[in-house]
C-alpha positions in Angstrom: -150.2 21.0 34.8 -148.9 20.3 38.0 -146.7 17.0 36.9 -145.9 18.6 33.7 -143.5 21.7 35.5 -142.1 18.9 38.0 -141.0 16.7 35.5 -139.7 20.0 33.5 -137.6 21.3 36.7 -136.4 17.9 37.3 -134.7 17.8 33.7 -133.1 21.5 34.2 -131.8 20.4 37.0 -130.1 17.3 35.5 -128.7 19.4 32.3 -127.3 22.0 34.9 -125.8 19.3 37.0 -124.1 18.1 33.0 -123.0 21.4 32.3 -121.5 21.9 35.6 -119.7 18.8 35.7 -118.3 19.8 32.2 -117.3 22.6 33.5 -115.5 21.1 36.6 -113.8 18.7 34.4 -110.5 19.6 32.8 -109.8 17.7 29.6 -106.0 16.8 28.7 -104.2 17.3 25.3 -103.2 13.7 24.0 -99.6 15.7 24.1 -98.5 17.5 26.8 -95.2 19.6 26.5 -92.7 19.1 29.6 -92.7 23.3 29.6 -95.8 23.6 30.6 -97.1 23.6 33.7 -99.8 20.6 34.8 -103.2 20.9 35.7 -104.0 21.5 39.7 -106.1 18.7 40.4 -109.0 19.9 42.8 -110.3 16.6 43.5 -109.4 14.3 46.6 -107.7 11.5 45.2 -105.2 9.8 47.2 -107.8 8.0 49.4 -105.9 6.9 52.4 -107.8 6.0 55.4 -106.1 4.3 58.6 -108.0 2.3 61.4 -106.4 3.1 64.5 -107.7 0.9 67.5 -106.5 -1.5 70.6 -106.9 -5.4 71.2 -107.7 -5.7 74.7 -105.1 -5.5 78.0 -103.5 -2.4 77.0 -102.8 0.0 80.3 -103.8 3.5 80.2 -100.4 4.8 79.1 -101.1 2.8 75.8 -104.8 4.6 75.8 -103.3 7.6 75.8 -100.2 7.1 73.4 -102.9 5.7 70.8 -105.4 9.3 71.0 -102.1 11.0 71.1 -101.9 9.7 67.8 -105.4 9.9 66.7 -105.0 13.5 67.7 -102.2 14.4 64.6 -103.5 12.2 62.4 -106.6 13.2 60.7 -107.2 10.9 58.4 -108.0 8.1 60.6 -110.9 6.6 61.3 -111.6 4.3 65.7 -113.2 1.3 66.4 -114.2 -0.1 69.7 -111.3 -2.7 71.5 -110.7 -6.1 69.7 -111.6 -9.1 72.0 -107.9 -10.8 72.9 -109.8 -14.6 71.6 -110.5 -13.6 68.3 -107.7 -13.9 65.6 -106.0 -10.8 63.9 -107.3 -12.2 60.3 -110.3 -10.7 61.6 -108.8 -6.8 61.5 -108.9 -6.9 57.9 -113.0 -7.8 57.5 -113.0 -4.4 60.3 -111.0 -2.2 58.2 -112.9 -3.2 55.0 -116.2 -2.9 57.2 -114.7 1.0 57.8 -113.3 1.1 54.3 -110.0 1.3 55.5 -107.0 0.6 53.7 -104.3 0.9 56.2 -104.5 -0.6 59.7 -103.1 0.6 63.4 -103.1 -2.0 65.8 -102.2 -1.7 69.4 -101.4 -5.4 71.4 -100.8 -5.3 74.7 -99.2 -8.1 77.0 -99.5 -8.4 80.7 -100.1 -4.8 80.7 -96.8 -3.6 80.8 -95.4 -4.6 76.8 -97.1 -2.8 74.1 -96.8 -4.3 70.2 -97.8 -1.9 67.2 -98.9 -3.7 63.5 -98.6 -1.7 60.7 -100.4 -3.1 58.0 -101.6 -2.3 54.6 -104.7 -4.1 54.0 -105.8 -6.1 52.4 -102.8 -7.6 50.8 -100.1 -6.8 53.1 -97.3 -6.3 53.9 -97.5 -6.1 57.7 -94.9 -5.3 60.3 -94.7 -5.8 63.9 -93.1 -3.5 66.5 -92.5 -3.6 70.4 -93.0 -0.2 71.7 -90.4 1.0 73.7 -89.3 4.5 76.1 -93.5 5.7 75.5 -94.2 9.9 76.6 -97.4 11.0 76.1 -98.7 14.8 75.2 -99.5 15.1 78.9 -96.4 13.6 80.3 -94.1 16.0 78.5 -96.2 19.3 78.2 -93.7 20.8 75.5 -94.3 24.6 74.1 -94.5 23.3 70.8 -97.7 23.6 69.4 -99.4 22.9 65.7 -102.8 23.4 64.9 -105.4 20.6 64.6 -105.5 18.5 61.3 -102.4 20.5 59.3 -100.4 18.3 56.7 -97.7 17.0 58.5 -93.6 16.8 56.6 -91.9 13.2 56.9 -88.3 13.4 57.5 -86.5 9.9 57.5 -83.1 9.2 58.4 -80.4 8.2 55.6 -80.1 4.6 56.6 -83.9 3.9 55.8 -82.4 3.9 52.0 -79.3 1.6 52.9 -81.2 -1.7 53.7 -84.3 -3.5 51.9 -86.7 -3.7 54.8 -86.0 -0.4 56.0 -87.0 0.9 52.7 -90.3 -1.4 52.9 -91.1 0.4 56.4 -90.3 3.9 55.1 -93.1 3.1 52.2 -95.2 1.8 54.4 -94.9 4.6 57.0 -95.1 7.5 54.6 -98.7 5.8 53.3 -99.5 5.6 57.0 -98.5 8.7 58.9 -99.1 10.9 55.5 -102.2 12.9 55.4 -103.4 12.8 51.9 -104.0 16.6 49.6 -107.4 17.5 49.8 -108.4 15.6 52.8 -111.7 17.1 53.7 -110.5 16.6 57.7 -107.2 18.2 56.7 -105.9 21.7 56.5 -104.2 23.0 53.6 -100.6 23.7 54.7 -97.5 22.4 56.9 -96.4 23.1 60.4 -95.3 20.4 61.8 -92.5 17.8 61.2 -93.1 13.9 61.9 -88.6 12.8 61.8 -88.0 9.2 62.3 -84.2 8.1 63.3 -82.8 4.9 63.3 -80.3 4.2 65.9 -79.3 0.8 68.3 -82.0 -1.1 65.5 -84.4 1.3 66.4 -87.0 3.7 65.0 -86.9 6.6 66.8 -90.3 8.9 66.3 -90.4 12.7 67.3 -93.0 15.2 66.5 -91.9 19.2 66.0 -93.7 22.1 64.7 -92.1 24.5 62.5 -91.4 28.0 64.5 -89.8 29.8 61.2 -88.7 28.9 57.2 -84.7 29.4 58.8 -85.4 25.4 60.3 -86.4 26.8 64.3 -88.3 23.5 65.2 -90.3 22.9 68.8 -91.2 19.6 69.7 -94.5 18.5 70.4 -94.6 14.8 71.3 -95.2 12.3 71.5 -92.5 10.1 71.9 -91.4 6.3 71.1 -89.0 3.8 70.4 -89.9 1.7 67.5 -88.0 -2.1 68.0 -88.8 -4.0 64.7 -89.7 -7.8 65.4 -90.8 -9.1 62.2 -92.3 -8.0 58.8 -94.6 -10.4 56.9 -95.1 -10.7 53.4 -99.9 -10.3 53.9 -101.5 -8.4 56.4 -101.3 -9.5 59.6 -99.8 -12.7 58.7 -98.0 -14.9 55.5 -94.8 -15.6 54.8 -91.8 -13.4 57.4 -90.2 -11.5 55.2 -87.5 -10.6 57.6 -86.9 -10.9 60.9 -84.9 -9.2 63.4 -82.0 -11.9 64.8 -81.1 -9.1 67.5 -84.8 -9.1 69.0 -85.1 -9.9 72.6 -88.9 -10.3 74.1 -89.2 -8.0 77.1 -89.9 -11.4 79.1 -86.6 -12.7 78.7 -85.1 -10.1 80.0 -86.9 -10.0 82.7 -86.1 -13.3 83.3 -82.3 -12.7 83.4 -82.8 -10.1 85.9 -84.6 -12.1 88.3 -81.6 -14.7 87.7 -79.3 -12.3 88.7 -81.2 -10.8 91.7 -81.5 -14.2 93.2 -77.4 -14.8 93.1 -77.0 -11.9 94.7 -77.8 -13.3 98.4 -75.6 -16.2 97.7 -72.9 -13.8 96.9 -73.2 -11.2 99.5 -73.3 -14.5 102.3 -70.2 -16.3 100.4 -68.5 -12.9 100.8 -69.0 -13.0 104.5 -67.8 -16.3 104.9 -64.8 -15.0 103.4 -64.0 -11.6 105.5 -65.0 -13.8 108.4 -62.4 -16.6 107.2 -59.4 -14.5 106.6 -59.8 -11.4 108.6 -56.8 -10.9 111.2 -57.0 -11.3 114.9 -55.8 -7.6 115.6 -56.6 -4.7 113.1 -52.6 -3.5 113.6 -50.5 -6.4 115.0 -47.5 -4.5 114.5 -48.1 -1.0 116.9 -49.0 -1.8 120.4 -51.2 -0.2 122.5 -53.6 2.6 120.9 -51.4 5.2 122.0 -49.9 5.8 118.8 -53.0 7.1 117.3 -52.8 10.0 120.2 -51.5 13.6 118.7 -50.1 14.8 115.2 -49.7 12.3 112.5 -47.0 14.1 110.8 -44.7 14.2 113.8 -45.8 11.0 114.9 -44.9 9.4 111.4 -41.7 11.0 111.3 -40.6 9.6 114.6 -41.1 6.3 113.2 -39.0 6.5 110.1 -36.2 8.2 112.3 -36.5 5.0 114.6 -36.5 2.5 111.5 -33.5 4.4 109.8 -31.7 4.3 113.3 -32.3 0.4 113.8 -30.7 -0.4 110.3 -27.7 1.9 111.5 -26.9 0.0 114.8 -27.2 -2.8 113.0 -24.8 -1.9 110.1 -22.5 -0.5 112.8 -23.0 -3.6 114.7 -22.0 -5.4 111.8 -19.3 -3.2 111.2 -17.8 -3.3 114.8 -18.0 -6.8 115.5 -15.5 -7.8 111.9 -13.1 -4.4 114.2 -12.8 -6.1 116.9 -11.4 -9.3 115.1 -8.9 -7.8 113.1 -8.2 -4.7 115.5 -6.2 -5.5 119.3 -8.2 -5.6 122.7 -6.8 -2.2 124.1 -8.0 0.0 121.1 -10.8 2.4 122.7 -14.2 2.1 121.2 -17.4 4.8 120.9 -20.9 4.0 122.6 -23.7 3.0 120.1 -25.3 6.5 121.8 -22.9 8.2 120.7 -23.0 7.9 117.5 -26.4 8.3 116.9 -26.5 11.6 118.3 -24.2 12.3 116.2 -25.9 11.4 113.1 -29.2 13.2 114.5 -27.5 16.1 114.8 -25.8 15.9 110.8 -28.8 15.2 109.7 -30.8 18.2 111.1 -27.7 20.3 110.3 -28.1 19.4 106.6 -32.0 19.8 106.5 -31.7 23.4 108.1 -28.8 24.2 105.4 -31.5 22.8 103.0 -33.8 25.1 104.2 -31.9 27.8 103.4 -31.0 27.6 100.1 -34.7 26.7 99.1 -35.1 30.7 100.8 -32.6 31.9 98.6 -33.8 30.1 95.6 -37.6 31.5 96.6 -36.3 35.1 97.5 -34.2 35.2 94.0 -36.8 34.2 92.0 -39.2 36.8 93.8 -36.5 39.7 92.4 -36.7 38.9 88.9 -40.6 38.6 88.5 -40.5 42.2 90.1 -37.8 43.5 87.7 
């Protein structure tokens, strides 16, 4: 009697599991009119899961950076480091392992350049970024805030529609960094903003939430510089696609700036040689003594244009008196050099101080009509 009831709950409970499903299930017209409004669909069906891990030598900036991600991105899914010996063909047997169909990887170099592969898996494509200008969460400790595992917008910049592989990144970004409808880690509304800018060949990423529906926006972080290297037509390898002619490795450059710090001794002793080779005897070899220096400037300036002006009179007068004396007799009387430069002292301070006053007058005139 016993076996007999089991084996009669065991088929109500299958025919209520049936009717159930039935229930669930919402069947379509074969014709649906484009007035009427189509069917919510409750289930979760865009099935996007992204493997976000590290190869080894990554520093602990890049650590953080990659939580920082996993943080606003809940559809992803960690895996321990990847040994540095093993190739990256092996990323796609872990993400199939995880059933993953999108791939994060973080490469570090010398533990100061970080690389980022996007990669959609298991048939590509696959791009390749160096990381650039990296600020963490904790670094920038901005007031914006959005709550754990909300649906985040994707705003992209005009120009991601202007050129072919910028459009193959946008696609693949928006199947990355989109967090599917229904995701059972997700919650069911928007309040932040993911916006990615390209400027100087560069994808610029910044986080904001949403304050209020008028656009208010509060950033969040993190924040990088996306420099594209290379995008390949598989995942993590194949045929280049495109690559980026502008690129230069972060070792190069460093390279070039070494170069340029060793010149600099040889120029900073060449330039001694030089001040050493052509520098005068005497700082001033045309005053005398260091008297001159001694009192006002002004007057002391002015002195020294009166004696220049009255040199280049003597010796115009000079000039002057010597063709006299050819043409003119012996007895005519003649005036001492002196003389005649007291005389032109005195004009001359006659004419500044009648000068003088008319610039009053002028002043005093002008003083009258503003008041009037």
């Amino acid at each position: 009697m016993v076996k007999v009831k089991a084996k009669k709950t065991k088929k109500q409970d299958k025919q209520v599991k049936e009717n159930n499903k039935e229930e669930n299930e919402v069947i379509l017209p074969p014709v649906r009119m484009s007035d009427d409004p189509t069917p919510k669909q409750i289930k979760w069906i865009n099935r996007q899961r992204v493997l976000v891990f590290a190869a080894r030598g990554i520093n602990h900036r890049h650590r953080h950076l990659m939580e920082d991600l996993k943080k606003i991105m809940p559809h992803h899914k960690s895996e321990s480091k990847m040994e540095r010996s093993k190739n990256l063909y092996v990323v796609n047997e872990i993400s199939e392992m995880k059933n993953c169909n999108k791939c994060i990887l973080f490469e570090g170099r010398k533990m100061r350049d970080l690389y980022l592969w996007l990669s959609n898996i298991p048939n590509g494509p696959s791009a390749k970024f160096l990381v650039e200008n990296i600020y963490t969460m904790g670094e920038l400790k901005m007031t914006g805030n959005c709550l754990k595992g909300s649906r985040p917008l994707l705003s992209f910049d005009p120009q991601f529609t202007k050129d072919p592989h910028y459009s193959l990144l946008k696609e693949l970004l928006i199947q990355i960094f989109g967090v599917p409808k229904h995701h059972p880690k997700s919650q069911p509304f928007f309040d932040h903003v993911y916006t990615f800018m390209i400027l100087d060949n560069r994808i610029w990423f910044r986080n904001y939430q949403i304050l209020s529906e008028d656009g208010a926006l509060a950033e969040i972080g993190p924040r990088f510089v996306l420099n594209p290297v290379k995008i390949f037509s598989g995942s993590f390898g194949g045929a280049t696609l495109w690559e980026n002619a502008k690129y230069v490795s972060p070792a190069k450059l460093r390279q070039a700036y070494n170069r340029k710090a060793a010149n600099k001794y040889e120029r900073r002793i060449e330039k001694k040689v030089m001040n050493e080779a052509t520098r005068p005897e005497t700082g001033y070899p045309d005053i005398e003594g260091a008297d001159f220096f001694k009192g006002d400037p002004i007057k002391k300036a002015e002195d020294a244009l009166m004696e220049e002006q009255i040199k280049q009179e003597i010796d115009s007068t000079g000039d002057e008196s010597e063709n006299e004396t050819q043409s003119k007799p012996a007895f005519s009387m003649r005036i001492s050099r002196p003389d005649k430069t007291i005389r032109r002292k005195q004009l001359k301070a006659k004419s500044k101080a009648i000068s003088d006053q008319i610039k009053k007058r002028k002043k005093f005139i002008k003083k009258k009509v503003i008041k009037k």
